[in-house]
Chimera marker file (.cmm) of the C-alpha trace (Angstrom):
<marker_set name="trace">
<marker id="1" x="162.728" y="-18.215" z="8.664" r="1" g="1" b="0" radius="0.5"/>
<marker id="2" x="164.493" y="-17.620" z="12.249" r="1" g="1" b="0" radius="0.5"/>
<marker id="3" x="164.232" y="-21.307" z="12.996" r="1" g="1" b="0" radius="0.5"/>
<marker id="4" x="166.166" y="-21.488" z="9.834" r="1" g="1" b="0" radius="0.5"/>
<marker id="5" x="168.539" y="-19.547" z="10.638" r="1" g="1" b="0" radius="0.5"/>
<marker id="6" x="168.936" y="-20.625" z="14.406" r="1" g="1" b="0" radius="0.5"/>
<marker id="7" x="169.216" y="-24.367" z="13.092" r="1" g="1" b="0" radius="0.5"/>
<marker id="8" x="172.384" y="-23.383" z="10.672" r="1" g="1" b="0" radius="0.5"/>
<marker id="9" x="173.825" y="-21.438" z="13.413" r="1" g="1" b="0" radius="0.5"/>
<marker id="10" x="173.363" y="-24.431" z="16.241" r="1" g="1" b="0" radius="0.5"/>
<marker id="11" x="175.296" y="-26.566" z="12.833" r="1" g="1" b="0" radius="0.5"/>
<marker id="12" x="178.017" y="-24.012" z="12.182" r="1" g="1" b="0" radius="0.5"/>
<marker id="13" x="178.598" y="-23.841" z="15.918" r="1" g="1" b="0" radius="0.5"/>
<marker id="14" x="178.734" y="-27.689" z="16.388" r="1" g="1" b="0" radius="0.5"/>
<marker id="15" x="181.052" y="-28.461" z="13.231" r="1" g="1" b="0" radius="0.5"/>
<marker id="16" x="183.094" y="-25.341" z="15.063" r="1" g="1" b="0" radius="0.5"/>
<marker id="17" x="182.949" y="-27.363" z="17.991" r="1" g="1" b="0" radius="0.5"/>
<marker id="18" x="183.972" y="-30.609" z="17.566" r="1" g="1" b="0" radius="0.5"/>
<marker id="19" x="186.745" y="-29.799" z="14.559" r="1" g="1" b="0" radius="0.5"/>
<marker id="20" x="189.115" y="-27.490" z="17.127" r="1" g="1" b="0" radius="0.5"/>
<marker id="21" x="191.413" y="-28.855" z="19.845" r="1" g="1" b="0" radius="0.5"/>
<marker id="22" x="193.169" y="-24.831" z="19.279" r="1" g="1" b="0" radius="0.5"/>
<marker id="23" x="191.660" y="-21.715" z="21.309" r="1" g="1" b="0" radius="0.5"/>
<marker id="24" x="188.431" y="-20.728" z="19.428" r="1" g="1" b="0" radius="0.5"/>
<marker id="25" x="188.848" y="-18.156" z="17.233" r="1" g="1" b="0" radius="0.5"/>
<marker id="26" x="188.442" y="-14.965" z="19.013" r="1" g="1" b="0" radius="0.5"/>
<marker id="27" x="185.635" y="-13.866" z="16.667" r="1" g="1" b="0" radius="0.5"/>
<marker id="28" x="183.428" y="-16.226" z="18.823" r="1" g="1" b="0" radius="0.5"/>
<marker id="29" x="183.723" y="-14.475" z="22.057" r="1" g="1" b="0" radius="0.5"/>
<marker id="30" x="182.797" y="-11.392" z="20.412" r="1" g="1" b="0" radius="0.5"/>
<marker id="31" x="179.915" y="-12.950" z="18.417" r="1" g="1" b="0" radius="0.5"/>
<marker id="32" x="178.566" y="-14.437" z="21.806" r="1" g="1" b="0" radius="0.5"/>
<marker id="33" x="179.412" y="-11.203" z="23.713" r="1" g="1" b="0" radius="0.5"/>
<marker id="34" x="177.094" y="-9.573" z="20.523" r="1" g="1" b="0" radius="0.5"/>
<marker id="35" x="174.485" y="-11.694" z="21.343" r="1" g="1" b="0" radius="0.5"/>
<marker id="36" x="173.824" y="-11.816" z="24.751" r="1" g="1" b="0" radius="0.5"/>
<marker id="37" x="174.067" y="-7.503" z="24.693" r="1" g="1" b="0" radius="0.5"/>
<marker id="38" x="170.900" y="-7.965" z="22.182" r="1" g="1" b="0" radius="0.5"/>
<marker id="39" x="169.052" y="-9.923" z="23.731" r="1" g="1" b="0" radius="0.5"/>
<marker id="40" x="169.933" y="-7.273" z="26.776" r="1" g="1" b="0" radius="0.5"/>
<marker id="41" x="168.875" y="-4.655" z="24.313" r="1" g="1" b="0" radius="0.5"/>
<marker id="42" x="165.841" y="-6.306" z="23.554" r="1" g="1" b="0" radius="0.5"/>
<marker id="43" x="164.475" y="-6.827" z="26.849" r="1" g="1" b="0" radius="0.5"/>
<marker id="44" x="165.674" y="-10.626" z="27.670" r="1" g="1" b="0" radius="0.5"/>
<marker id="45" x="167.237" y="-8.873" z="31.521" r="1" g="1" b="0" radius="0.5"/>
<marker id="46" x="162.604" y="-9.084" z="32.228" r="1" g="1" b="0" radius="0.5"/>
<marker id="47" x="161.382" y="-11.371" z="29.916" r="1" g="1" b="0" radius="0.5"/>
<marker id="48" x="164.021" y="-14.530" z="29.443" r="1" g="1" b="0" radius="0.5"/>
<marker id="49" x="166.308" y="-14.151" z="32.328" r="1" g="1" b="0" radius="0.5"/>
<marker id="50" x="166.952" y="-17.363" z="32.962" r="1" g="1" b="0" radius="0.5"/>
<marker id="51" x="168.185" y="-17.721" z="29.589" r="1" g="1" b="0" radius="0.5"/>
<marker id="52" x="170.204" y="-14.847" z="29.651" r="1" g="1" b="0" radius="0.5"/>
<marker id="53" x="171.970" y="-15.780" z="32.700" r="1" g="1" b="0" radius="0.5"/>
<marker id="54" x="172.861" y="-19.212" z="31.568" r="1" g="1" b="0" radius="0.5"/>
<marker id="55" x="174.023" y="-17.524" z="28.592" r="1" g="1" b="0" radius="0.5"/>
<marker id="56" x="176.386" y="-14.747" z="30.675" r="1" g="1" b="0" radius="0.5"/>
<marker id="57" x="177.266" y="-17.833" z="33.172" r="1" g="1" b="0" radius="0.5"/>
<marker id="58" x="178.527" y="-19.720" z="30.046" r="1" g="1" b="0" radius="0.5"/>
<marker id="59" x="180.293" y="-16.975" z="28.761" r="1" g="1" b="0" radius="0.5"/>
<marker id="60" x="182.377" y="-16.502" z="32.307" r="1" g="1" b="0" radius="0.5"/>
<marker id="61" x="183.023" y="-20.165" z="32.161" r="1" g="1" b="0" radius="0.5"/>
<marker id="62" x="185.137" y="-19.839" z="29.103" r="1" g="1" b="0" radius="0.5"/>
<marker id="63" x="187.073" y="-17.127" z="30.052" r="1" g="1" b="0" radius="0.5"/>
<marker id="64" x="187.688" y="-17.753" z="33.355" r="1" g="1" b="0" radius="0.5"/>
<marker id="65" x="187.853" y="-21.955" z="33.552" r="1" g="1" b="0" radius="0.5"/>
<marker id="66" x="188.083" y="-23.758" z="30.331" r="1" g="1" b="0" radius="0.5"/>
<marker id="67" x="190.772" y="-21.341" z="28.660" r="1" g="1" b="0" radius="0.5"/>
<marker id="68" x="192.939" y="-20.607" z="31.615" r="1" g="1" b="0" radius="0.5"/>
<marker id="69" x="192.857" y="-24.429" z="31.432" r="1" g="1" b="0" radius="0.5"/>
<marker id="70" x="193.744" y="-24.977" z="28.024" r="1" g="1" b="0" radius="0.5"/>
<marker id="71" x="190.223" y="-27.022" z="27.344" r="1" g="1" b="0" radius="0.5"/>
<marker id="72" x="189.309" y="-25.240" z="24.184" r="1" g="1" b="0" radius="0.5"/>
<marker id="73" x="186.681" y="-28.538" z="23.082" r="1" g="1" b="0" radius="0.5"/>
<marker id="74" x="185.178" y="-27.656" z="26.063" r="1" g="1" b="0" radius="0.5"/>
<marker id="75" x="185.312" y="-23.996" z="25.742" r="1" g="1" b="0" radius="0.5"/>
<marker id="76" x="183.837" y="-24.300" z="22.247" r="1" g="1" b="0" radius="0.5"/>
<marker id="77" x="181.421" y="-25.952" z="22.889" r="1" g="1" b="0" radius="0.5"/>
<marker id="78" x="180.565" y="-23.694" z="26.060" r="1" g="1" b="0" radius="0.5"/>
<marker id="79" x="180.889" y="-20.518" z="23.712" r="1" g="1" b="0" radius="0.5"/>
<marker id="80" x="177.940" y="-22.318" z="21.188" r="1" g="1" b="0" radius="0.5"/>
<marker id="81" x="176.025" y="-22.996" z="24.237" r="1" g="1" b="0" radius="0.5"/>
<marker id="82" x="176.292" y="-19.179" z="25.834" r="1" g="1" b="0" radius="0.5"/>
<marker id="83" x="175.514" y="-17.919" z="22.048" r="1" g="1" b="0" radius="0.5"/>
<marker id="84" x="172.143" y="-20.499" z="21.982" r="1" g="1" b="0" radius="0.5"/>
<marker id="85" x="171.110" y="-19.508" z="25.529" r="1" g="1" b="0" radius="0.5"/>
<marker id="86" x="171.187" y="-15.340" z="24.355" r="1" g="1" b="0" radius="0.5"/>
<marker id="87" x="169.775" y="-16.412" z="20.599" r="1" g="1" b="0" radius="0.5"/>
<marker id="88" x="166.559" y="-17.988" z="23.093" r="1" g="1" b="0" radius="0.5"/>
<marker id="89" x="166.607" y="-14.906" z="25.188" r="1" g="1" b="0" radius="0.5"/>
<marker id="90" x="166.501" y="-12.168" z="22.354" r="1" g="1" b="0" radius="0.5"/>
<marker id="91" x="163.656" y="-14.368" z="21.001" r="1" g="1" b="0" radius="0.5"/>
<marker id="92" x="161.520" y="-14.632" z="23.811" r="1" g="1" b="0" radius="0.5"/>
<marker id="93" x="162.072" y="-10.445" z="24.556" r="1" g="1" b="0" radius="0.5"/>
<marker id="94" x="160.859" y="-10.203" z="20.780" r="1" g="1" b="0" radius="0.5"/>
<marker id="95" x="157.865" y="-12.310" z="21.430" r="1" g="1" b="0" radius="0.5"/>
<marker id="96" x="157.207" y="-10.446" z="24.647" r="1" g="1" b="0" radius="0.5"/>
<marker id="97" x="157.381" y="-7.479" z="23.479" r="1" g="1" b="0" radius="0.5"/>
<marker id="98" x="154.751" y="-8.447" z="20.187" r="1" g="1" b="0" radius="0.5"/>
<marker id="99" x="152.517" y="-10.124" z="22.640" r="1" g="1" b="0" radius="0.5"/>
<marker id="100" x="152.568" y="-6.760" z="25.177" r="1" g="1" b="0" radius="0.5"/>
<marker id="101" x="152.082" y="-4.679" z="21.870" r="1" g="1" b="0" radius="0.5"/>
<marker id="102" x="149.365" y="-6.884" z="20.420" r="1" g="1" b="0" radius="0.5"/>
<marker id="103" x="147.399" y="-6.452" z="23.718" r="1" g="1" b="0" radius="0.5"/>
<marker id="104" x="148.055" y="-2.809" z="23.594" r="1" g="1" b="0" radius="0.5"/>
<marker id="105" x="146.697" y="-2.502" z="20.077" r="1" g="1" b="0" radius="0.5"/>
<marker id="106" x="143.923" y="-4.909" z="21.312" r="1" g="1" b="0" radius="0.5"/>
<marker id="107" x="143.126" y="-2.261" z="23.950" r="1" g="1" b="0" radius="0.5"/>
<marker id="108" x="142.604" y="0.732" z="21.793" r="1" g="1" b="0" radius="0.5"/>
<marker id="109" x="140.559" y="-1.224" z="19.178" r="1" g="1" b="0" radius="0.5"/>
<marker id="110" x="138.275" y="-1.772" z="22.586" r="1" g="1" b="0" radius="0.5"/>
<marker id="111" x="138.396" y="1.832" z="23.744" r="1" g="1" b="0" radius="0.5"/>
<marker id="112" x="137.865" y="3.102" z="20.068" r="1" g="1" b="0" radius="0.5"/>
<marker id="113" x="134.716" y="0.530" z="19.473" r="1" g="1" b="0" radius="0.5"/>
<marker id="114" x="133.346" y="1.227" z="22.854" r="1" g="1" b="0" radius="0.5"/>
<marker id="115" x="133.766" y="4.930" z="22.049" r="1" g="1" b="0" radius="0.5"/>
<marker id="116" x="132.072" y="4.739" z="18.780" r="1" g="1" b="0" radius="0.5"/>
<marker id="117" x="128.886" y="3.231" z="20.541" r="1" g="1" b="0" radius="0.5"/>
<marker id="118" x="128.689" y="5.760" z="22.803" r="1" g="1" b="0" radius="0.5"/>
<marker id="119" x="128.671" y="8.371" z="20.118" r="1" g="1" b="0" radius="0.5"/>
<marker id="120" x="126.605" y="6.769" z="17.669" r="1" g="1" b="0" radius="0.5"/>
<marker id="121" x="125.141" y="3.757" z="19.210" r="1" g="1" b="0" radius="0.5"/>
<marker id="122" x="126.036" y="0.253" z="18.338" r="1" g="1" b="0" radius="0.5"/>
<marker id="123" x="124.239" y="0.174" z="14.710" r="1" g="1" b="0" radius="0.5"/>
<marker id="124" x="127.415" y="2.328" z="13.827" r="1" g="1" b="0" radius="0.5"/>
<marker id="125" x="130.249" y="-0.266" z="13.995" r="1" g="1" b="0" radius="0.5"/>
<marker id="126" x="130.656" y="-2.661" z="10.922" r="1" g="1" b="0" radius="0.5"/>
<marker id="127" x="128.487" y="-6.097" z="11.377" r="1" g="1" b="0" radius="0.5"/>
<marker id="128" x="131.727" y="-8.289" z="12.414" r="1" g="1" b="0" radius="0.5"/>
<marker id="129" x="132.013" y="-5.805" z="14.995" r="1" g="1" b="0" radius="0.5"/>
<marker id="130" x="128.691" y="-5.675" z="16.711" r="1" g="1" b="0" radius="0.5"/>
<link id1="1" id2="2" r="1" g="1" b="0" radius="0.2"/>
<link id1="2" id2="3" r="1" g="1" b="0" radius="0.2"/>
<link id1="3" id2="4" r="1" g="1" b="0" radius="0.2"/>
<link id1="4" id2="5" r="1" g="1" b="0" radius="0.2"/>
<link id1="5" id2="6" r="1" g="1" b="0" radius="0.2"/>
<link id1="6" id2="7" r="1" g="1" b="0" radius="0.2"/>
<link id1="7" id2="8" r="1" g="1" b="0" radius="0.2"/>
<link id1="8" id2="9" r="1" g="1" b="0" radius="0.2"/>
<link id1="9" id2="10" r="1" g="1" b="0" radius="0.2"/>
<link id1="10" id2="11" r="1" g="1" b="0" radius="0.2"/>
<link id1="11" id2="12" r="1" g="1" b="0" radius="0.2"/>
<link id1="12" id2="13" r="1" g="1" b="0" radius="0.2"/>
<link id1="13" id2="14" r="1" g="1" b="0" radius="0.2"/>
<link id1="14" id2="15" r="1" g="1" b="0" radius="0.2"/>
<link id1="15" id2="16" r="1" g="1" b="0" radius="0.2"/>
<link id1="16" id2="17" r="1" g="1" b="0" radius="0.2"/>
<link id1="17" id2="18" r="1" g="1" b="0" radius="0.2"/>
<link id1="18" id2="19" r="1" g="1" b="0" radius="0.2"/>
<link id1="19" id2="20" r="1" g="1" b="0" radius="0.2"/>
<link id1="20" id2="21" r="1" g="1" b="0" radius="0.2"/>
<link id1="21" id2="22" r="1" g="1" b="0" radius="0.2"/>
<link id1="22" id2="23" r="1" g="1" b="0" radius="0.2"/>
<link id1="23" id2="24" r="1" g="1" b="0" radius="0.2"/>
<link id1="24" id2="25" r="1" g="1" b="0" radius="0.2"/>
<link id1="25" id2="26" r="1" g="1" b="0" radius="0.2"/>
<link id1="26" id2="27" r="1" g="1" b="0" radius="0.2"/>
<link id1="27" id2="28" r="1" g="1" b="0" radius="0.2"/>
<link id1="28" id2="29" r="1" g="1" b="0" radius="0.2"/>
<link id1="29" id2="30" r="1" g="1" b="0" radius="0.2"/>
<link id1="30" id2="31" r="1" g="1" b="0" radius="0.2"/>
<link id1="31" id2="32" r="1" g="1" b="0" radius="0.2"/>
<link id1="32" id2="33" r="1" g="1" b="0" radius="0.2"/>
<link id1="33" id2="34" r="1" g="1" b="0" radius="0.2"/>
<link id1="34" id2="35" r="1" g="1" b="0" radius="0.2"/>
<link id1="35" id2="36" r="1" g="1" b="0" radius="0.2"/>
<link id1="36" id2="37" r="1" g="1" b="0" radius="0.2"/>
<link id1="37" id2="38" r="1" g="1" b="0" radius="0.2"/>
<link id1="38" id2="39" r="1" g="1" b="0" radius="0.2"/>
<link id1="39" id2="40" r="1" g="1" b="0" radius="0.2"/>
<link id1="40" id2="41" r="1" g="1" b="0" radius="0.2"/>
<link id1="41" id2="42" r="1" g="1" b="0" radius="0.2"/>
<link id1="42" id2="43" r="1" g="1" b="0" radius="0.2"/>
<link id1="43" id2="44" r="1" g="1" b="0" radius="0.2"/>
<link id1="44" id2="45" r="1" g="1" b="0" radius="0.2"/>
<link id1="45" id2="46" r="1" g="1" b="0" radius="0.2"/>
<link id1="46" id2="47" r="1" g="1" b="0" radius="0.2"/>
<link id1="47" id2="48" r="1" g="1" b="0" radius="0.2"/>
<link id1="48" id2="49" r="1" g="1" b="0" radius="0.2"/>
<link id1="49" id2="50" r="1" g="1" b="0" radius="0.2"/>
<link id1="50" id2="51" r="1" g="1" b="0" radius="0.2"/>
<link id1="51" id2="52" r="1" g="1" b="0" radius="0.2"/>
<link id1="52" id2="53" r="1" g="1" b="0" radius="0.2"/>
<link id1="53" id2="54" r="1" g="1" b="0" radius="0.2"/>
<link id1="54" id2="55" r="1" g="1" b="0" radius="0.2"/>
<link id1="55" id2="56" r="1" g="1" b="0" radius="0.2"/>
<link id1="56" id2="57" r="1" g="1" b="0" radius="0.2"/>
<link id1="57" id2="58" r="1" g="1" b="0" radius="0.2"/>
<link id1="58" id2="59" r="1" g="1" b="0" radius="0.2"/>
<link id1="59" id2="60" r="1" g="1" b="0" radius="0.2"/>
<link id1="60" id2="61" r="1" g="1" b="0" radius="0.2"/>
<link id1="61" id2="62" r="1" g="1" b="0" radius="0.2"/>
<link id1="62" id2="63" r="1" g="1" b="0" radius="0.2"/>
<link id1="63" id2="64" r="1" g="1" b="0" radius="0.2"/>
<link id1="64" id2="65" r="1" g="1" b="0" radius="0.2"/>
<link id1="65" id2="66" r="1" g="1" b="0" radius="0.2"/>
<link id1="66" id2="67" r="1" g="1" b="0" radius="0.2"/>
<link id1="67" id2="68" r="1" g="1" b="0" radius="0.2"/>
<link id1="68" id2="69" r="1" g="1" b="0" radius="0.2"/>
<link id1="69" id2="70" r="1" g="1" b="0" radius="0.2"/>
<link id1="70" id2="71" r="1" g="1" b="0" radius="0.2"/>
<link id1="71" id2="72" r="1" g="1" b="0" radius="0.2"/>
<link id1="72" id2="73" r="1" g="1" b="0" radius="0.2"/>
<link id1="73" id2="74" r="1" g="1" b="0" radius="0.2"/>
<link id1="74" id2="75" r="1" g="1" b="0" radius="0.2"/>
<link id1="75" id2="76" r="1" g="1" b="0" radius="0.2"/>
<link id1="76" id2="77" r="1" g="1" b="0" radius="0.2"/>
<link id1="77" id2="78" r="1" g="1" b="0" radius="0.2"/>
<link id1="78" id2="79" r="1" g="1" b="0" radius="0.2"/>
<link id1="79" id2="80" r="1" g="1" b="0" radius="0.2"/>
<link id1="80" id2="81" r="1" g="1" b="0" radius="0.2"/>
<link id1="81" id2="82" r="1" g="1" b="0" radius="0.2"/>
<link id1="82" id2="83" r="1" g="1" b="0" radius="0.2"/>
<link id1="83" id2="84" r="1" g="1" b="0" radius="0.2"/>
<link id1="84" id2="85" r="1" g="1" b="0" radius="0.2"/>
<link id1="85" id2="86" r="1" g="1" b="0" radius="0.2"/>
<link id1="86" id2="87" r="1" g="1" b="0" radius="0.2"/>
<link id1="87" id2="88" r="1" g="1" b="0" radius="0.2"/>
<link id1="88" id2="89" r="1" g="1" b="0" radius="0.2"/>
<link id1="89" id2="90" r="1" g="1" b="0" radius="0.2"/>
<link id1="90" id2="91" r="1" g="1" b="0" radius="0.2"/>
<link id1="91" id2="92" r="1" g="1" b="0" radius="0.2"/>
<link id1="92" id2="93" r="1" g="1" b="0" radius="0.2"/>
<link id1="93" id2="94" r="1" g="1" b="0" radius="0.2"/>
<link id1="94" id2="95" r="1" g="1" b="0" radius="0.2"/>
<link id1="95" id2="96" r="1" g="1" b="0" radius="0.2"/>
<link id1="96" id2="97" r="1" g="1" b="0" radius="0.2"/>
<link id1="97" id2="98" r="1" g="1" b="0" radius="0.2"/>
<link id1="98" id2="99" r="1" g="1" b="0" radius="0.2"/>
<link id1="99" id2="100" r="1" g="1" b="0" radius="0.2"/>
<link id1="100" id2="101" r="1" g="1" b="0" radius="0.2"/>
<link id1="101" id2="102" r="1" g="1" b="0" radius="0.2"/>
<link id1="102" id2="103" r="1" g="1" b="0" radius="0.2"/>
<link id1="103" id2="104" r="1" g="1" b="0" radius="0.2"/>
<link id1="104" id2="105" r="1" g="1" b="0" radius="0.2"/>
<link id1="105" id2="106" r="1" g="1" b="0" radius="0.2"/>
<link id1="106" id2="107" r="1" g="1" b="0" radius="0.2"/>
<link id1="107" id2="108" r="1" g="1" b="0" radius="0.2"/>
<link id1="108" id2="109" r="1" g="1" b="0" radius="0.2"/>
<link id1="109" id2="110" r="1" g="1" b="0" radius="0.2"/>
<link id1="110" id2="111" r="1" g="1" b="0" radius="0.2"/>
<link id1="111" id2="112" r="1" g="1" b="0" radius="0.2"/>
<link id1="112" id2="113" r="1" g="1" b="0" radius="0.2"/>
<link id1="113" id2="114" r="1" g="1" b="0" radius="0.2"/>
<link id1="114" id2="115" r="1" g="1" b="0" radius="0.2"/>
<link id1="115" id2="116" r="1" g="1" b="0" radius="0.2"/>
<link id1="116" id2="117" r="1" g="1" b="0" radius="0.2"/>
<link id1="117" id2="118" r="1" g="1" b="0" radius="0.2"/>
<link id1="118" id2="119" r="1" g="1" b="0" radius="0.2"/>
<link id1="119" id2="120" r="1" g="1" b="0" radius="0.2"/>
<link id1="120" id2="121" r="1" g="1" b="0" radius="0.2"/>
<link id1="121" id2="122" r="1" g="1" b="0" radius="0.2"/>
<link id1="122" id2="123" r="1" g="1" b="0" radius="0.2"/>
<link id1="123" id2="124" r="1" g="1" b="0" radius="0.2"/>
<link id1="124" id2="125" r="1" g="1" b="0" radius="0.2"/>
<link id1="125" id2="126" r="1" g="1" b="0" radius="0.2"/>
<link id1="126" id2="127" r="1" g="1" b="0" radius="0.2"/>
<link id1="127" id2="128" r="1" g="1" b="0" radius="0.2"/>
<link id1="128" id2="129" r="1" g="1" b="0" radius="0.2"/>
<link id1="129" id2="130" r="1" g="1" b="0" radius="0.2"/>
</marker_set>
């Protein structure tokens, strides 16, 4: 389902793209603005900072090169870029984060098992976990 969803927004953000030779709309700098403080939110500053400094570096581009210059193909495309690069970074925080949590769970189901023998010796535990 996200890939779905990534794919239609990488389309909507190309036909956005290539259709404007007027300022983007100013929707998109909020929308990419949005996106990059989630994937802040969600960890991306430790886990996907590459990502989320392409995505911020992007971002400044616009503002501060392409529109001051009147290139607004260049600064849409730039905006659909930056929103990519945080989509990528909030992604990989939300995979870090399940992996760190599945090894966490992993952990306890260890302690708990190795707990269990101790108490009541190994014939306790369930056959698939002897």
């Amino acid at each position: 389902m996200p890939c779905k969803v990534l794919l239609s927004l990488i389309a909507a953000l190309l036909l956005a793209a290539c259709a404007t030779t007027s300022p983007p709309d100013p929707s998109l700098f909020n929308d990419t603005e949005a996106a990059i403080q989630r994937a802040v939110n969600a960890g991306a500053e430790q886990s996907a900072p590459v990502e989320l400094r392409f995505a911020r570096e992007r971002l400044e581009f616009v503002k501060n090169t392409a529109m001051p210059n009147e290139d607004y193909e260049l600064a849409s495309w730039r905006l659909a870029e930056a929103q990519l690069d945080a989509q990528l970074a909030y992604v990989k925080a939300q995979t870090f984060m399940a992996r760190e949590s599945e090894a966490a769970a992993k952990a306890e189901v260890d302690r708990l098992r190795a707990n269990i023998i101790d108490a009541y010796g190994a014939d306790a535990l369930p056959g698939e976990l002897q």
